[in-house]
N, C-alpha and C positions, 0 to 999 in steps of 0.2 A: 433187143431186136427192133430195129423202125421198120414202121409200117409203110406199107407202099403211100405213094402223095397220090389222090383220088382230085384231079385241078375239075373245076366247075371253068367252063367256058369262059375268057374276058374278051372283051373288043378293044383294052387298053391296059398297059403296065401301070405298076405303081409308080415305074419313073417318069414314067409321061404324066399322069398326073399331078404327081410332085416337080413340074418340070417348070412351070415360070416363078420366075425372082418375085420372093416375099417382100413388098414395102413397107419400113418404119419407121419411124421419131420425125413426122414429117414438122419441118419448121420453119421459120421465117425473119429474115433482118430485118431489125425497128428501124432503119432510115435508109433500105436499098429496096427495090422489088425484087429479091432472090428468095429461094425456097431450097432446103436443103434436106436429106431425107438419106436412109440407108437403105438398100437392096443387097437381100439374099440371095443371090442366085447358085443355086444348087451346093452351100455351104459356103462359096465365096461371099465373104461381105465388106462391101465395098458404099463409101460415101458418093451422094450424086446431088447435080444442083440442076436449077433450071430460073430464067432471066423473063421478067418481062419485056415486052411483052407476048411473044412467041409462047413463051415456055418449052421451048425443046431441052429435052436431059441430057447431060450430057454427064459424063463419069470423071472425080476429082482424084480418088486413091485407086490404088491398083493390087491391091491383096491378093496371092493368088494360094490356092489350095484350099480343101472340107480341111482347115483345119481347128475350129471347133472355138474361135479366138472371138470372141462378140465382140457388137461395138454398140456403144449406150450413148445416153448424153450428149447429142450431138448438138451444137451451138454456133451458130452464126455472128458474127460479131456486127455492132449497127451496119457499118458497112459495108454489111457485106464479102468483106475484101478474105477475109480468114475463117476457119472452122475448127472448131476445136470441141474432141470427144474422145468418150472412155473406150480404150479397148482391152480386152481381156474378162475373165468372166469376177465373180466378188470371191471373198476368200470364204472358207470352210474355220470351224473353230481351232482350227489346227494354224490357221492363219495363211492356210496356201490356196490360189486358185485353182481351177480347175484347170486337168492336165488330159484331156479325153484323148489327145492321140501318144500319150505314155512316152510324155519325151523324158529324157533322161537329166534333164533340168528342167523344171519349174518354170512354166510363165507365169510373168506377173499380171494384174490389173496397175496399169498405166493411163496416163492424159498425155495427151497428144494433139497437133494445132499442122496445121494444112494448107499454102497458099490455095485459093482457087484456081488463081492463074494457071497452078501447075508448081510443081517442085516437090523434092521429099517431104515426108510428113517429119515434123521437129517434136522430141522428145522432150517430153515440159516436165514427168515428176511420178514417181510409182502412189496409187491409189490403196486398193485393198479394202474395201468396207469389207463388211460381213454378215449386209444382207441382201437377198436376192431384189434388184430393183433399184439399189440404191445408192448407184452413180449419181452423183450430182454437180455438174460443171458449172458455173456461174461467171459469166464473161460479164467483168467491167462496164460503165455506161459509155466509156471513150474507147474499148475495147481495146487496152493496150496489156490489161492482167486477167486471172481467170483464179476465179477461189474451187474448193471443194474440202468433202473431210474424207479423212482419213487416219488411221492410226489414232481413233478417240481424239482426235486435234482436227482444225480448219488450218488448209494448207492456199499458199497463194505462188503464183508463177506470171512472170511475164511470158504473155504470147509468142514475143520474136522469141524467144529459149536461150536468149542470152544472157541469161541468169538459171540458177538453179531453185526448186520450190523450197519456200520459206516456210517454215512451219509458224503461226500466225500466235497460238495460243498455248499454254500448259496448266488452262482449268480443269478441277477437280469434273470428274463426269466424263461425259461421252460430249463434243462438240458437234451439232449437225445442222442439216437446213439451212445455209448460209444465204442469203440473199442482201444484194447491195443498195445501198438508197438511190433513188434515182441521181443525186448530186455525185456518186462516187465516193464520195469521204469515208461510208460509214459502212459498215457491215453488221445486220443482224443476223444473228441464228439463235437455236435452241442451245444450251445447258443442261443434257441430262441426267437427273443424277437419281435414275431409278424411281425411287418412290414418290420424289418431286421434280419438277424441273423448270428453269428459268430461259426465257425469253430476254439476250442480253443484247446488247450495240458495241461492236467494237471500231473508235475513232481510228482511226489509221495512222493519223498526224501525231498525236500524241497516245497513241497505244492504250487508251484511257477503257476501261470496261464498264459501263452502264446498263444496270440490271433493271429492268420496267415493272414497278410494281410488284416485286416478290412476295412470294407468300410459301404455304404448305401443297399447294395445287405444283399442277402439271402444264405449262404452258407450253404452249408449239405453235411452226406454222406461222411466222412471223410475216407482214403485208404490209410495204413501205406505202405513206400515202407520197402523192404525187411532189411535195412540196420537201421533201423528206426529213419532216418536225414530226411526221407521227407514225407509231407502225400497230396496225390491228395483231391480233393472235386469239387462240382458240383457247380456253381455262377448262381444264376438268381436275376433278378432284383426285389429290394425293392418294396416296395406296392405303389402303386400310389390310392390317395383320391378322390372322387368326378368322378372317371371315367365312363363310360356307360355302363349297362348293357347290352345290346342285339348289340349290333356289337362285334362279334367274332376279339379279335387279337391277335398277335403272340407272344409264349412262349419265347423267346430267353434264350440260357444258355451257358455257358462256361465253359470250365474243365482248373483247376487251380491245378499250385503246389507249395508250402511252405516247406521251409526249418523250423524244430522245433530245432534248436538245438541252433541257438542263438536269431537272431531278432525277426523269425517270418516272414519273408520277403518272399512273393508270385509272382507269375509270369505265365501269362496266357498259357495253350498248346495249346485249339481249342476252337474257338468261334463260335457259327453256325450262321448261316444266319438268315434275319427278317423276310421273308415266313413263310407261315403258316406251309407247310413240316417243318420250319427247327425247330417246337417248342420241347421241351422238350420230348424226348420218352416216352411213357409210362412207359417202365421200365428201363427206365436211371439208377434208383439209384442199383437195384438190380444185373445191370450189369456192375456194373464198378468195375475193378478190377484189381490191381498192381500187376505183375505177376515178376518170378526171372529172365525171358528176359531182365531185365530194360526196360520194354516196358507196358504202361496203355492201356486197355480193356476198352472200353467204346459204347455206342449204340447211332445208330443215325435213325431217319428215313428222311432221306434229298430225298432219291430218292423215299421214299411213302410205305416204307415196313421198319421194326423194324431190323435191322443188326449190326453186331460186327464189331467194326473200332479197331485198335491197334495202338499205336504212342507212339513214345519214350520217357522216362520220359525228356529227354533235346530238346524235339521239335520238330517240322519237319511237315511233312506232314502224315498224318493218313492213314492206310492202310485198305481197307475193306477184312475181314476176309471173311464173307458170304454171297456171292454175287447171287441172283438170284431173283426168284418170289416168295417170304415165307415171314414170320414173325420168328424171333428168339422170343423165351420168356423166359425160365429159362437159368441160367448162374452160374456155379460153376468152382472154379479154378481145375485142376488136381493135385494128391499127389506130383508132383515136381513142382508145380504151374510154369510149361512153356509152361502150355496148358490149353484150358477149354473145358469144357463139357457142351454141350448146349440143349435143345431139341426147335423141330423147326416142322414145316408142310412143310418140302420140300418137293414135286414128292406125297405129303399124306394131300392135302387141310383140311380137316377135321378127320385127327387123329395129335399124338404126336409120335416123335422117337427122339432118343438120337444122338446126333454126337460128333466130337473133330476136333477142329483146332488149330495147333500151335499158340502161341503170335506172331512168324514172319511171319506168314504167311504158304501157301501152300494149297492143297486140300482138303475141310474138309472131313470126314470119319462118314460113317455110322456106327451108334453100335449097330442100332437097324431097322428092317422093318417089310415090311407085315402087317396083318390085325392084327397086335397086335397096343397097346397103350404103352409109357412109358414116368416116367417122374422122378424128383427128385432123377437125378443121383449122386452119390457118389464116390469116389476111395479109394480103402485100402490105407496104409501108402507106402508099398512098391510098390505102381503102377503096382500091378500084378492080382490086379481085380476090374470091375467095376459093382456094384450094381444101384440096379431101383426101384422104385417102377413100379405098370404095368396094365393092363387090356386088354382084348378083349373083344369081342360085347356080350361075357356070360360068361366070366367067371370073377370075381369083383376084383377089385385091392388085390394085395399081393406084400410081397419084391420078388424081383428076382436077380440071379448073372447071368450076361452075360456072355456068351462061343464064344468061334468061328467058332458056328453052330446054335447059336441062343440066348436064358435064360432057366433058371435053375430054378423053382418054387423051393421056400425056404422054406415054412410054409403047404406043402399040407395038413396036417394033420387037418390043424385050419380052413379048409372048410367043415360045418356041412354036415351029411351023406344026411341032408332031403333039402341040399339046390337045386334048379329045375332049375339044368344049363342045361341040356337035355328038358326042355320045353320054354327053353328062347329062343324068336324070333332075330333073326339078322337084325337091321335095315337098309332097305336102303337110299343109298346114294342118294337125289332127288336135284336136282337144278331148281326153278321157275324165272320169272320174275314180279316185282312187276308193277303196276301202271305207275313208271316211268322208265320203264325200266330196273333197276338196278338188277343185278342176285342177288338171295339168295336162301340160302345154306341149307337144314333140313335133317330129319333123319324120315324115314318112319317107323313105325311098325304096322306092317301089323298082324292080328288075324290069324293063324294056324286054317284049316279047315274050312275055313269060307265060307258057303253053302248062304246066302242071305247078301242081302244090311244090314249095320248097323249102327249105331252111330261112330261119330268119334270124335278129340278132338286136338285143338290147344295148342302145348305148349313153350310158352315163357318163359327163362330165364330174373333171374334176374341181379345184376351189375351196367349197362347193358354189362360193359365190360369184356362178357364174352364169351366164344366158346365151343357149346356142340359138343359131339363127336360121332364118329362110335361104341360107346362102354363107359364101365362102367368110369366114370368120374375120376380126378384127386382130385376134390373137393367133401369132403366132404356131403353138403349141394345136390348137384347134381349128385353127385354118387348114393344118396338116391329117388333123380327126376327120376334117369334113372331105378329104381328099379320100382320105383311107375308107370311111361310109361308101364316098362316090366310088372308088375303086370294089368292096365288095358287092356293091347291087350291082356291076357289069358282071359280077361273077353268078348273078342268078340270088343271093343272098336280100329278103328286104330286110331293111336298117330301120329303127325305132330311134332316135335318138329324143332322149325323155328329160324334160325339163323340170326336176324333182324341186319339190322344199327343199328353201334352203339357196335356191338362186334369187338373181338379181332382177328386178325391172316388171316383177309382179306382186310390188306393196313389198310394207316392211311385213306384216305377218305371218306374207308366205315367209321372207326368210328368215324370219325369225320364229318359228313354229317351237309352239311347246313338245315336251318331250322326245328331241333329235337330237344327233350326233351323237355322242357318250352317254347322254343322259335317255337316252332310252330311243333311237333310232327309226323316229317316224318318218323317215324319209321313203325307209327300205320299202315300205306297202306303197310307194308310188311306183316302184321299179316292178312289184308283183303286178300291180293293176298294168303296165305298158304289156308285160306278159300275156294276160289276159285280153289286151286287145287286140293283140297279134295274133292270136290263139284263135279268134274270131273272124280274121281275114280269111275271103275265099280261097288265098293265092301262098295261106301260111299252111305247112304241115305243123301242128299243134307238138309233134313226139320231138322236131328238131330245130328248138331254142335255143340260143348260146345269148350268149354275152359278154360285152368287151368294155372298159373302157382305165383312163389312166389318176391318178392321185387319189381323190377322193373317189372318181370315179371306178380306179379298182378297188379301195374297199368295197364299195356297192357289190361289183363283181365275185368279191371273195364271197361277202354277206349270202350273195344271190344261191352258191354252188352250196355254199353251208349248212344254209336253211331250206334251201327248195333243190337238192338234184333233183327232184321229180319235177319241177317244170324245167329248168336251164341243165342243157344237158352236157355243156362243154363251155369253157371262159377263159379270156385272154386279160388277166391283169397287171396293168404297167405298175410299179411302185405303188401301192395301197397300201394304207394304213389297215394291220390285222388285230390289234391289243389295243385300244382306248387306254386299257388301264395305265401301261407301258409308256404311251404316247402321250398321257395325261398332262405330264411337265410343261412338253412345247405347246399346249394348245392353249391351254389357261393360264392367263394372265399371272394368276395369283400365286402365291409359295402351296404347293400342294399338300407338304407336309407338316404348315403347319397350320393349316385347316381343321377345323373342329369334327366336323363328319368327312377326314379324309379316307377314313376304311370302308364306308357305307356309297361314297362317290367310286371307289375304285372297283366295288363290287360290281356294282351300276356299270361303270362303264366298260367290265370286264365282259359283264351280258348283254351288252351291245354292241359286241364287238362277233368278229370272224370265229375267231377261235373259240368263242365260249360254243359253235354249233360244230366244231370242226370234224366232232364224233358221226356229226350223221352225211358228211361228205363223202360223196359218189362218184359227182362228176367228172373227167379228164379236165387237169387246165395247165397252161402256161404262163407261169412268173417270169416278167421283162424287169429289169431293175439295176441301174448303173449303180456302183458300191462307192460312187462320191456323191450319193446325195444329197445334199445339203436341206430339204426339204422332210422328206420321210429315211428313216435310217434306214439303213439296208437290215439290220439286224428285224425286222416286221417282215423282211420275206425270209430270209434263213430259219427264221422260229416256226412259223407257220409252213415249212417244205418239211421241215423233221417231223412235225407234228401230224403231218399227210404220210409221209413216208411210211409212220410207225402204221398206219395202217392201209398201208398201200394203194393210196390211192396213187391211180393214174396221173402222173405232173413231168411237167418239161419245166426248163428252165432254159432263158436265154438272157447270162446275165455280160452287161460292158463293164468291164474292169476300169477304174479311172472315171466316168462319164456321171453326170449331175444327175437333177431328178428331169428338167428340162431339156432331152439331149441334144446336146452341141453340136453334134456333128451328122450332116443329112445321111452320109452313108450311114448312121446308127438307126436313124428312123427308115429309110428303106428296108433294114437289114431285117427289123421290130417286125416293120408291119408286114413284110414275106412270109416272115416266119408265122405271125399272128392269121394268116390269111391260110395259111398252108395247112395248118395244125385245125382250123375249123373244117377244112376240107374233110382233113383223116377224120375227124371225131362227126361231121354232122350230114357228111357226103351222102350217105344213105340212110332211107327212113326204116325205119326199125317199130313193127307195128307192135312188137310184143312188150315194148316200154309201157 
């Protein structure tokens, strides 16, 4: 029997607030001022450019229908003149893309190339990785070819499509990361072959394969220097067999340079320390970069924060570019690559803003402040402007051109008339203390007008390494979170959304805290303690808590019903991981089973998981979970429905047949968060004093 829907007043749909076009992969040609970038608009997605010096957008593909088809790796060619990107989603281990609107053949992941001028898009060569992210286009320095990998091979296509893609290579391993020398001749990539992997050059001309330095290590992430006789990469060590699960130890990595022009012959620049600081940054590979200082970019977090070091390609001692209390995260070279453009939380804990520091060093410079957001900075070819993607706390990511008075909205136009940025709340900035002291970071959103006590709602991200913001998100996936937040506080709900251990941009020991995730789940008393703060607000009823949120984030969710129905009295979880044990395989690196303490790690990570509290579960909730996901298997929400069933707890389900863990298609996410919005209504609609 369904229960009657109990709606809490809105001043706006969730389609109006899902209503202006998502901007992404924004990018730039090395010798034209064009800018080229992807818009979402309501499932349609479609490529867009824009000319200096105006920069008005204007639209180059014409895609029409929510049908669910991404498009990745989008590439400008130096001049500008062509575009060429992935479209279609990566394959599943079955080897097929994702099919979310259940067509009766299979689309593929394909590359594909675009006059600007206008004309159809020309079919260059089916892709297919198999993992999520990991389109990789590679246009030529004379932009007449385009590499990528695919099918454990590097595949190469001419642009005009008057030819068909070559398959480049039939080395043993997986072929990935390709990237070209600046001269064109040469192509590096990675060689993986699991437990080790090689950093090789393949000559073009004579098909000739030179391996830089080999050993038992893991090389990747190969960085052509300007002259293209040398390419940097990243060295960590080979796999080691039979090691322990559950003692945490240390990453060690080294930045190496090879000469490709005869032997092959490498030589170390910096080698970190065996501390646990000194393991691998998180975003090592996306921040190393060979700049025309003859000097390498590289990231380190040795002092406990994610920062820019610089050190010359013949040695020396490394210089720290960004020195203070922040995390650096993205990292692009400048159009004369003698500087890079970074964005960071300096002096702004919980927003993003752009800066630049020289490769020698010096002051870095702000490009961007105040209560705005930005990120996925660009430069023209002539270094005479720098574009953003952007946001503030209501108005939703767009491109922008920075000025020396602030940014430039680029696209106002492509913000629908009905979208309800004059009723969107501003959330605030709250900082709590969990359990054990440790501070964490949320984002309040408080209901406008709100005359009595009323429901509230924890929300967790997923990751988990991730950092939600003062404002409409960078990603995708949580741009859409901060909408659905924004859409439940018009409905009288305040929103928590809690910046647990375990995220990014507050030191490496927040996220890398002892005893979390499988090994003992210290995150979970950050999400009690948001509980507790809420519980304290004038404007919360204490008896009607829920909580929501998706990936890592719904485990949290599950955790929360598991162990506490007596605070969380109802929970909406997207695809959450519910058995650690289960889930063990894909998380850890290592062969699980042939681990020394693999029965004592599986214990462990059994009792920190959902299910090990499942017996004392009360609360109503609702499982969201597409059964193509490629991420969390579906089989964590089918295990965990039976195991409620069996003792009847209250549960919905609303699962997409076909659809990933990221879903594709917006009618899926509107459809989600209706239903997630509606089902808190029934369960939290009325206070109930006798809880």
């Amino acid at each position: 029997m369904l229960l009657p829907i109990i709606c809490f007043g809105e001043s706006f749909t969730i389609e109006q607030v899902l209503s202006a076009p998502f901007p992404y992969g924004l990018t730039s040609a090395s010798h034209a001022s064009r800018i080229a970038w992807v818009f979402d608009n309501k499932g349609e997605r479609n490529i867009w450019v824009a000319d200096a010096p105006g920069f008005v957008p204007r639209q180059v593909t014409h895609y029409k229908g929510d049908d669910g088809q991404a498009i990745a790796s989008v590439r400008l060619t130096p001049d500008g003149k062509m575009i060429v990107y992935a479209r279609g989603s990566e394959t599943n281990k079955e080897g097929t893309s994702a099919n979310p609107t259940s067509l009766t053949k299979m689309p593929k992941q394909q590359a594909w190339a675009v006059n600007v001028s206008g004309g159809e898009p020309r079919f260059l060569g089916d892709m297919g990785c198999n993992e999520e992210g990991c389109e990789d286009l590679q246009v030529s320095p004379d932009g007449k070819n385009v590499v990528w990998s695919a099918k454990k091979h590097l595949w190469i296509a001419p642009i005009d499509g008057k030819k068909k893609a070559e398959q480049l290579d039939e080395l043993a391993g997986e072929s990935d990361t390709p990237r070209w020398s600046p001269d064109g001749k040469r192509i590096a990539f990675r060689s993986n072959r699991k437990d080790h992997s090689f950093v090789a050059v393949l000559d073009l001309a004579t098909k000739k394969i030179t391996y830089l330095a080999p050993t038992t290590n893991r090389d990747a992430d190969p960085v052509w220097s300007p002259d293209s006789k040398q390419v940097g990469f990243i060295r960590q060590p080979g796999v080691e067999f039979k090691r322990p699960l559950i003692p945490e130890f240390p990453r060690p990595w080294a930045l190496w340079i090879a000469d490709t022009t005869q032997s092959g012959e490498g030589r170390e620049l910096f080698h970190s320390g065996n501390a646990m600081e000194d393991s691998l940054p998180l975003f090592a590979f996306e921040s190393l970069k060979f700049t025309n200082a003859d000097r390498i970019i590289f990231a380190s977090e040795k002092d406990g924060r994610n920062h820019l070091y610089s050190i010359a390609a013949t040695g020396g001692t490394p210089q720290l570019l960004t020195p203070g209390n922040f995390d650096v995260e993205e990292v692009v070279l400048s159009a004369d690559k003698r500087s890079v453009l970074y964005t960071s939380n300096q002096n702004d804990i919980d927003r993003r803003h752009i800066w630049r520091v020289s490769a020698t060093g010096g002051e870095p410079k702000a490009l961007t402040s105040g209560e705005t957001i930005g990120w996925n900075p660009v430069e023209t070819s002539d270094g005479k402007t720098v574009l953003c993607l952007g946001s503030t706390a209501t108005s939703p990511a767009m491109p922008y051109r920075l000025t020396s008075s602030g940014r430039e909205l680029l696209a106002k136009n492509m913000i629908p008339a009905n979208f309800p940025e004059a009723q969107l709340v501003t959330p605030k900035q709250v900082v709590f203390k969990s359990e054990d002291g440790l501070e964490i970071h949320g984002q309040l959103f408080t209901p406008k007008n709100q005359k009595e006590r009323g429901p509230a709602l924890i929300f967790t991200h997923g990751g988990p390494i991730r950092q939600m913001l003062l404002g409409w998100h960078y990603m995708q996936y949580y741009h859409n979170a901060y909408a659905m937040n924004q859409y439940l506080a018009s409905k009288g709900y305040t929103v928590l959304s809690v910046n647990y251990r375990l995220g990014i941009m507050y030191g490496r020991a927040f996220r890398e805290p002892p005893h979390s995730v499988w090994r003992g789940a210290s995150e979970y008393q950050d999400v009690v303690a948001g509980a507790k703060f809420l519980q304290a607000l004038e404007n919360v009823d204490p008896h009607r808590i829920g909580l929501w949120g998706g990936s890592y984030g719904g485990t949290l969710t599950a955790m929360g019903l598991a162990r506490n129905s007596d605070i969380f009295k109802a929970g909406v979880d997207f695809h959450g991981v519910h058995d650690w044990a289960t889930f063990l395989p894909m998380w850890v690196t290592e062969n699980v089973d042939e681990a020394p303490d693999v029965k004592e790690a599986r214990d462990l990570a059994f009792k920190s998981s959902a299910v090990a509290s499942a017996a004392l579960w009360r609360s109503p909730v609702l499982f969201i979970h597409g059964d193509d996901d490629r991420n969390v298997p579906f089989q964590q929400t089918t295990d965990l429905v039976e195991k409620l069933r069996a003792q009847n707890v209250d549960l919905e389900e609303l699962v997409f047949p076909d659809e990933i863990h990221d879903l594709l298609r917006r009618a899926d996410w509107i459809r989600a968060y209706k239903a997630s919005a509606q089902f808190f209504d029934r369960k939290l609609a009325a206070s109930d004093e006798r809880q």
